[in-house]
N, C-alpha and C positions, 0 to 999 in steps of 0.2 A: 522402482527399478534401481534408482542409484543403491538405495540401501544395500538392496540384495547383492549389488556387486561391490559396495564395502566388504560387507560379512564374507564375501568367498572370496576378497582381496587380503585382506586381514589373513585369514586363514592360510594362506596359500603362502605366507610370509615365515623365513626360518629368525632362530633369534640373533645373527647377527643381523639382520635386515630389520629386522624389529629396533635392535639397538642404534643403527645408523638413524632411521627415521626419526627415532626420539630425540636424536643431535641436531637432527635438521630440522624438527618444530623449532625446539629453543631458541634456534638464531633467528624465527618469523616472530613478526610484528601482529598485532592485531585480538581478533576474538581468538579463543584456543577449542572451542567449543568442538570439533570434529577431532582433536587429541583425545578430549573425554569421553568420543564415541569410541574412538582406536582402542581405548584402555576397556571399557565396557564390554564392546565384541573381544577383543582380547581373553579376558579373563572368563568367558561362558565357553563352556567345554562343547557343549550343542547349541548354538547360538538359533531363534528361531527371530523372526523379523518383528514380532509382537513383542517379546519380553527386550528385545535391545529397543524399542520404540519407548514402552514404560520407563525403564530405567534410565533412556536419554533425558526425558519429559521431567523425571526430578530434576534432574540437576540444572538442566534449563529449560525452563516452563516457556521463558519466551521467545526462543530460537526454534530455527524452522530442522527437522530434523532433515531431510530431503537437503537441501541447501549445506549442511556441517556432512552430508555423507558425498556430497557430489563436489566440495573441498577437499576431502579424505582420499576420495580417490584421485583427485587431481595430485596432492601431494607424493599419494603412495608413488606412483606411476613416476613423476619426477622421479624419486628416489632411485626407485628402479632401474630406471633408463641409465640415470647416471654411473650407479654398480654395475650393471652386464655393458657398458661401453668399455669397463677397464678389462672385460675378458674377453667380450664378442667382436673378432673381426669384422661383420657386416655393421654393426653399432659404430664402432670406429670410423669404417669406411664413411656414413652417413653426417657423422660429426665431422669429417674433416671437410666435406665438401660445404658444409655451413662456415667455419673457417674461412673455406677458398670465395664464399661469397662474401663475408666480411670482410678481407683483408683486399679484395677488387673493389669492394665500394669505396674504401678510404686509401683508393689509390695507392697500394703496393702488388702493384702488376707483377713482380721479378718473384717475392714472396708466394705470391697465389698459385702461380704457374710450378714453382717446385714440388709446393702442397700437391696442387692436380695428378701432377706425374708422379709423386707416392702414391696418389689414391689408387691409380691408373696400373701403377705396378704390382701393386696386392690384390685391387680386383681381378686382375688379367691371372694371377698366381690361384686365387683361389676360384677361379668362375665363376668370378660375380659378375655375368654380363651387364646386369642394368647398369649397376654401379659402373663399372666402365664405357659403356655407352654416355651415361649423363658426363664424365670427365671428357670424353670430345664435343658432345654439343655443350657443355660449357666454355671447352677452349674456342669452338666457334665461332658462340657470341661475343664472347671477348675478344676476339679479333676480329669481328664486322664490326663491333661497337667502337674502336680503337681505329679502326678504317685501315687493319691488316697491315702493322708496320713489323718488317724484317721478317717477310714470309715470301716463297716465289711462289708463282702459278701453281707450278710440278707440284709443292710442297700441300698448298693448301688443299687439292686433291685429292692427293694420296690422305692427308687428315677425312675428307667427306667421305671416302672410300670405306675407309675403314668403320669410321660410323654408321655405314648404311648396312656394310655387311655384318655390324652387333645389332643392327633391327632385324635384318632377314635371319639369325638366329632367333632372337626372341619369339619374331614372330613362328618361328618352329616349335620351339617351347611353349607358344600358348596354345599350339594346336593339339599339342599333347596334354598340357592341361585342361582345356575345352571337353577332349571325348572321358579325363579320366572323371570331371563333374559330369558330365551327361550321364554316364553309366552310374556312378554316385546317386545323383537323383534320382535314376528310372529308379533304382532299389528302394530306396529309401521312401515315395511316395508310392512306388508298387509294390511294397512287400518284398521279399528275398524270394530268388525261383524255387519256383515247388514243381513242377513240371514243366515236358518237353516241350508245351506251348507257350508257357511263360520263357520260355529260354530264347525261341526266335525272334521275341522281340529286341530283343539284343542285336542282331544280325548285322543292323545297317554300324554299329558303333563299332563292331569287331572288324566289318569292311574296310569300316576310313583309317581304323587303326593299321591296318596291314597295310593298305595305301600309302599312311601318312612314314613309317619304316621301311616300305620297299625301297629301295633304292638311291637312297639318304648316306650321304658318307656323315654326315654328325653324330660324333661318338663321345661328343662330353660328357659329361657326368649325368648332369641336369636330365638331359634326353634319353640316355640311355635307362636312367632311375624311374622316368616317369612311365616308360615304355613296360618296362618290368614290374611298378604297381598297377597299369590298367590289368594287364596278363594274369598277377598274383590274384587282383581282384578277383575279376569276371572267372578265372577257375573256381575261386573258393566257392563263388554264389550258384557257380552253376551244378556243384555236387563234384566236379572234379578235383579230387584233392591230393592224387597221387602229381598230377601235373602243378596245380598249386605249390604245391611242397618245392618242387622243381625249381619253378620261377621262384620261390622266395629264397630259397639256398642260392641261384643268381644273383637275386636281390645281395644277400647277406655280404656275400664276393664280393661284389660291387663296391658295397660300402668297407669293407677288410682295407680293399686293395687302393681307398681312396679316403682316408682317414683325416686326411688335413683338410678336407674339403668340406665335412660333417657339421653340421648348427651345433651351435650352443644353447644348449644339450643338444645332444642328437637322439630328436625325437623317432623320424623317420626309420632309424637303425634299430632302437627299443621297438617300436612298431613292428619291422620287417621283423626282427625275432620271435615277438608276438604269434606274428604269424605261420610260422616257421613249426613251434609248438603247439599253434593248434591244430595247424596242419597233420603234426605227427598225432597228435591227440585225436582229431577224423577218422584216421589208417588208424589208431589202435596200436600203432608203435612206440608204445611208451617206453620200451628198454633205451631207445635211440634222443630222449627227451635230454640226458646228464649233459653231453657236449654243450647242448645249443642252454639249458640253464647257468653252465660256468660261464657261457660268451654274455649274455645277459647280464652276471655277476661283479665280469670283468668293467664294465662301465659304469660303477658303481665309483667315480672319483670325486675326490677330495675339491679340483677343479669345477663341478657343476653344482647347480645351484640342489639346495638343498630337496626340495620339493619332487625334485626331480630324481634324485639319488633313493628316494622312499619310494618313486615307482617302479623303481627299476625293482629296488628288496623287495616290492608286492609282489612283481611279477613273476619272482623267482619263488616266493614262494605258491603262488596259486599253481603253478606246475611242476611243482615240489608234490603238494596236496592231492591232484591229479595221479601222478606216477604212484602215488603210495594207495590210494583210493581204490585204483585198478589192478591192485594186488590184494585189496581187501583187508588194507593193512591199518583199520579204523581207529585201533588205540596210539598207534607212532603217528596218525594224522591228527588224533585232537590231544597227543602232546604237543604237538607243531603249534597247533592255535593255540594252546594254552599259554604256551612263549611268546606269540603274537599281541597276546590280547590286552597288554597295558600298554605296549610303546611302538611297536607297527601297526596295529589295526585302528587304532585312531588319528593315527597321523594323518595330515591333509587330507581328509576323509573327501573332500570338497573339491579337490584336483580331478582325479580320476574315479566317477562316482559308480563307473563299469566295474571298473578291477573291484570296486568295494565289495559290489553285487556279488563278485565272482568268493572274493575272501568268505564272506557270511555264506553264501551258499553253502560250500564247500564244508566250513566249518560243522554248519548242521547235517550235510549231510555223512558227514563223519559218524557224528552222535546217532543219527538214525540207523545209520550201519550195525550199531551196537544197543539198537532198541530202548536208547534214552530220548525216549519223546518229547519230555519236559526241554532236557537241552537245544533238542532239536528244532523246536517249534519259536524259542523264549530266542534265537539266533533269525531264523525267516522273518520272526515277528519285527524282531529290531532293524533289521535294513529296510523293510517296507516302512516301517516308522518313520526311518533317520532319514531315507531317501527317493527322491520320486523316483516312479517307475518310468520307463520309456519304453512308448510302443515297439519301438526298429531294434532292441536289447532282448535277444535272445533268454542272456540270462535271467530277466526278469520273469518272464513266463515259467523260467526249469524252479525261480524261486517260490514263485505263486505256485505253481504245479504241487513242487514238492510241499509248500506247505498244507493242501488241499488232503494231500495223502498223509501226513503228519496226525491230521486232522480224524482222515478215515481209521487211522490205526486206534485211534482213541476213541470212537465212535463217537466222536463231535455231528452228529448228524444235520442239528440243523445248522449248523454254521456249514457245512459242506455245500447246503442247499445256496445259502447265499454270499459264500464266496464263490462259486461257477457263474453265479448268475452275475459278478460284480467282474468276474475273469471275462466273460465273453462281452463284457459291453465294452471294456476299457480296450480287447483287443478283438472289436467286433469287424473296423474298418477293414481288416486283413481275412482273409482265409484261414481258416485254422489248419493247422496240418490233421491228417489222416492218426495220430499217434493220439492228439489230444481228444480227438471226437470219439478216439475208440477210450479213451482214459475216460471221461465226463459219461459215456454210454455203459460201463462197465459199475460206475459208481452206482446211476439211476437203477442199475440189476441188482447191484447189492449196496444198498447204502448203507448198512447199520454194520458191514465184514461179516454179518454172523450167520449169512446163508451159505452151507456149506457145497451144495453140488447142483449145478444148471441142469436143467433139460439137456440131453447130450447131445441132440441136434443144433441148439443153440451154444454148448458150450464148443462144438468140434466146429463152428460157425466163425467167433471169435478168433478158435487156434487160428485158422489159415487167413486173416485176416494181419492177426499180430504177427504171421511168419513173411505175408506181403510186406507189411510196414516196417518189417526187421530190415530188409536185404534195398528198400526204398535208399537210394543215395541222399535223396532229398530231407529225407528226416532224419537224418545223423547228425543236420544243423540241431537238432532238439536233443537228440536221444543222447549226444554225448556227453551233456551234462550229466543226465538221467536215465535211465533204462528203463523207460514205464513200460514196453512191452514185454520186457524179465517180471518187471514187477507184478502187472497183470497173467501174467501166465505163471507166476506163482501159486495168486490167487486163485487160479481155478484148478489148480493141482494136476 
């Protein structure tokens, strides 16, 4: 385990960050032997856990590698912490309060308390309630510990006061947190809703939500954000995505109109625009994609960490790929990845292994558009290589899918047989949608492509089956990537 979170810590690292850490081994004492892993995973362009194992093992046969990799990341992480504290306001906030506990232990009381009240006045600036909560129950205890000199009654009060009512926000804020994991989970271990019975079981978590917002004057940021990702959620999952769309453009406001408040990086913002364009990508309104690609684009600064600045350009470009795709515009889409393909598409591959999926996908299915099989297949092939698949990632199924059809075009027949059979066990725990069952049942009719005409009871069978599946809201979570019911109704002409 530690290894594995060396190798995608490593990775995850741009090269100033690379260059600080090498400054900060030198000034340690000691074995160096987790530097010679750093350099090791460093220099593998596809790092796999066995070949940095061997390669460790020469150079020290008798150091433990487990033990130089769970060094490594201890270091790394130091370093780390230390650079995003000179950007990240809540890094700050957390450092100074250790400050205010060192400089009260060795007794400069006058000192500590000034520190406190900066900390107090930037958390209160930025809505950092915790942070501001812990600065009064810190001034607290240091005034029962001290036995409360040059404080009156009134005074100390109004201090409890205040304190209690940054709990009784919090505890607002966790209740908002609370249903938007609940719903989180139900999906994630139940599958994404496919139907209107799966959808009721949702009921009681969109009750408490309405509950927990009716009548609430709390309109900070926090609550108001978190209120608007359960909403963005639960529409996308539930096929609703003209409303989706809605709440994410709130979303998006939200954060516009509240920009000093945003994490370092602002994940949650890259996210809601995420969302925003798949949104529009669901609706099929891909003219309307250029705006919300530029705002994406826009957060592409000099200021965030590097890693982060390359998801932002994946992101722009996977709904670059998308809007050109749906014009059928498949030559200007695999010159796009052709640009991509030495210095974007391998960057922090390890970061975000979704958007990778999405990159490769996309790519091939470029080349498939233009009936280059070879490329096509030689791009599916390689992200299922480089990267594990996840059950609850859509995209991994539209990349298996398509690769299966990649496959049938070429009349790879028995590899058709036993990739279905390797598709349905790894996503056997789920329900398959009605899109795939009709894909996987159309193959078993023709498996080799080269039967040209069904039975017409059977083929007019199929039609109204794939015009059901077409207008299915539920199955646009699939068919957006890929259109296997155009695809199949090709087939049967």
């Amino acid at each position: 385990m530690s290894q594995t979170v060396a190798i995608r810590l490593v990775k995850s690292l741009s090269g100033p960050e690379k260059r600080y850490f090498k400054l900060y081994a030198r000034r340690q004492s000691g074995s160096r032997d987790y530097l010679d892993l750093f350099n090791i995973i460093d220099v593998c362009d596809d790092p796999e856990a066995a070949v940095i194992a061997r390669a460790f093992s020469k150079k020290h046969a008798l150091s433990s590698l487990n033990s130089a990799a769970r060094y490594l990341v201890k270091v790394l992480t130091d370093c780390l912490i230390q650079l995003k504290t000179e950007k990240d306001p809540l890094f700050q906030s957390l450092q100074g309060i250790m400050r205010v506990r060192i400089l009260q232990e060795r007794s400069f009381p006058e000192e500590g308390y000034r520190e406190l009240k900066r900390i107090r006045s930037q958390a209160h600036g930025l809505q950092q309630h915790f942070i501001e909560y812990i600065t009064y129950r810190n001034e607290l205890d240091f005034l029962s510990d001290a036995n409360f000199p040059d404080i009156g009654d009134k005074q100390l009060v109004e201090t409890q006061m205040k304190a209690k009512s940054l709990l009784r926000h919090l505890n607002h804020i966790q209740d908002h947190h609370s249903l938007l994991e609940l719903l989180k989970y139900r999906l994630v271990h139940a599958g994404r809703i496919s139907s209107e019975e799966n959808k009721k079981k949702l009921n009681d978590l969109v009750l408490s939500e309405m509950g927990l917002v009716s009548g609430k004057t709390d309109k900070s940021f926090a609550a108001q954000k978190l209120h608007l990702l359960f909403q963005s959620f639960f529409f996308t999952d539930i096929g609703d995505y003209r409303s989706a769309h809605k709440t994410f453009a709130s979303l998006s406001r939200l954060f516009e109109q509240n920009l000093g408040l945003l994490d370092n990086p602002p994940l949650d913002y890259l996210s809601t625009l995420n969302g925003i364009l798949d949104s529009l990508h669901l609706l099929e309104h891909y003219e309307e994609m250029g705006p919300y690609i530029d705002k994406v684009m826009q957060i592409d600064r000099p200021d965030y960490p590097e890693y982060f600045r390359y998801q932002v350009r994946k992101t722009a470009v996977v709904y670059g790929l998308v809007s050109l795709l749906s014009r059928q515009k498949f030559h200007e889409a695999i010159a796009q990845i052709r640009v991509i393909q030495t210095d974007l598409l391998p960057a922090y591959h390890m970061v975000n292994e979704e958007k990778q999926w999405e990159l490769y996908f996309y790519g091939s299915l470029a080349h498939f558009g233009v009936k280059d099989w070879k490329k096509a297949h030689q791009l599916t092939g390689e992200v299922m290589r480089k990267h594990e698949p996840h059950p609850q990632w859509l995209i991994c199924k539209a990349t298996r899918l398509l690769n299966i059809i990649i496959h049938f075009e070429k009349g790879d027949v028995d590899y058709i047989e036993y990739e279905i059979r390797s598709y349905q066990r790894f996503f056997g725990k789920q329900q398959l949608l009605r899109s795939e069952q009709l894909l996987f049942r159309f193959i078993k009719i023709c498996p080799d492509g080269r039967r040209k005409k069904l039975p017409e009871l059977q083929r007019k069978k199929l039609l109204r089956e794939l015009e059901a599946v077409q207008h299915d809201r539920y199955e646009r979570q699939l068919l957006k990537y890929f259109d296997l019911t155009g695809w199949i109704r090709a087939r049967l002409g």
